[in-house]
N, C-alpha and C positions, 0 to 999 in steps of 0.2 A: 453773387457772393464773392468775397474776395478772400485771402489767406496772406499770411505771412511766409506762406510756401505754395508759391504758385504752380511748379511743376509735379508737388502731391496732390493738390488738387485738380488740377486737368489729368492725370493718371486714375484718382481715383473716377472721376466723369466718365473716365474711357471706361474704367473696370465695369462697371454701371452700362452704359452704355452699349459696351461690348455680350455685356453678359459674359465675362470671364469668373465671375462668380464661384464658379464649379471649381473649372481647372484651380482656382486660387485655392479651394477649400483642400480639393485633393492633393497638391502640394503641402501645405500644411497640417494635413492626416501624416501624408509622406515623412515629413520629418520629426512628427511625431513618434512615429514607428522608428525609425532610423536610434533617435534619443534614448531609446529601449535598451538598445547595444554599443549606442557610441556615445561620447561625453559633449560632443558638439559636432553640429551639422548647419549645414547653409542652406535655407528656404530661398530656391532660385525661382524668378518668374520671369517671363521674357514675352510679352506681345505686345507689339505695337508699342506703343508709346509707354508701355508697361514695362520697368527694368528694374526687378529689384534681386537683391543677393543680400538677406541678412543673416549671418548669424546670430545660432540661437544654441547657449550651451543647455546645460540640464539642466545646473542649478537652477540659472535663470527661466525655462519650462516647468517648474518644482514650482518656484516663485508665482507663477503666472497660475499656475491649478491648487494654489493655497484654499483659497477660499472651497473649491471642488473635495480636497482633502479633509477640510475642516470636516464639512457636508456627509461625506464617508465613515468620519469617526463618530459621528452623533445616532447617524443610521446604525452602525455595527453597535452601540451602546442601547439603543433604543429595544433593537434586537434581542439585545443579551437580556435587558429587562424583562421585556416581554414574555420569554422564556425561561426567565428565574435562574439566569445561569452569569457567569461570569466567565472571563478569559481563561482562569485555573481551569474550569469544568467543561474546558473542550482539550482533544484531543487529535483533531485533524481541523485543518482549513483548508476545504479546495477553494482553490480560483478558476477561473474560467475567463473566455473574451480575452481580446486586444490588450483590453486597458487593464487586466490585471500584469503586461508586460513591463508598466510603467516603474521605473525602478523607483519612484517616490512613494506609487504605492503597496509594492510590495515592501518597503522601509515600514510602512505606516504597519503593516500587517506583522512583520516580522515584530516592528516592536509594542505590539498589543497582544500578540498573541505566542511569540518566540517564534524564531525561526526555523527551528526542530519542528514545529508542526504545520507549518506553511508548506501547502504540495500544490504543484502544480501537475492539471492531466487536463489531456484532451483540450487544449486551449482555443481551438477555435470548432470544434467539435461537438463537446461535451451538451451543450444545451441542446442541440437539433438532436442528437441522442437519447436524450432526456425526453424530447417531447413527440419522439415516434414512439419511444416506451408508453409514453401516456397513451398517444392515440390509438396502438395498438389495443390496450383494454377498454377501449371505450366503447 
């Protein structure tokens, strides 16, 4: 195979090759989380033949999980269906998990729901809690 960027594609070869797969992802978790709280962060990798430094702002991470956002609003709508209820007819929204840190979707949530009712608890908690409650009764 050939490219019109040769040094990306012997990088990625190596990626492949190396089986740096992992660390790559886990960097990219990394600055995912970072995004949470900061407006822009640098996804650094460094092995072997592997050198990358990009910056990545929010908007631009916002931009990239568009389609993932869309995905989220149609669920939460489907939801509300389902349940005969509308955004008026709730009064709390918990979040839970990582990825409710993400400040696009907490945007998304604030403006479906108001931001008066948006709560966060127990965020990385709150489910394993949940489901020792269950097993407990079981």
């Amino acid at each position: 195979a050939s490219s019109d960027q040769p040094e990306a594609l012997r990088a990625l070869r190596h990626l492949i090759q190396r089986n740096y797969g992992y660390p790559v992802a886990r960097e990219v978790e990394a600055a995912k989380k970072r995004l949470s709280s900061e407006l822009e962060t640098t996804i650094a990798i460094h092995h072997e033949d592997i050198h990358v430094d990009e910056l990545l702002e929010r908007a631009e991470f916002a931009h990239i999980i568009e389609d993932t956002l869309e995905a989220m609003m149609r669920s939460l709508r489907d939801a509300e269906a389902a349940a005969g209820v509308g955004p008026e007819d709730l009064d709390l929204v918990l979040t839970t998990g990582g990825t409710s840190l993400i400040p696009a979707i907490r945007d998304l949530l604030h403006g479906r729901y108001g931001a008066e009712k948006v709560r966060r608890r127990d965020t990385f908690t709150s489910v394993a809690s949940g489901l020792a409650i269950v097993a407990r009764h079981l």
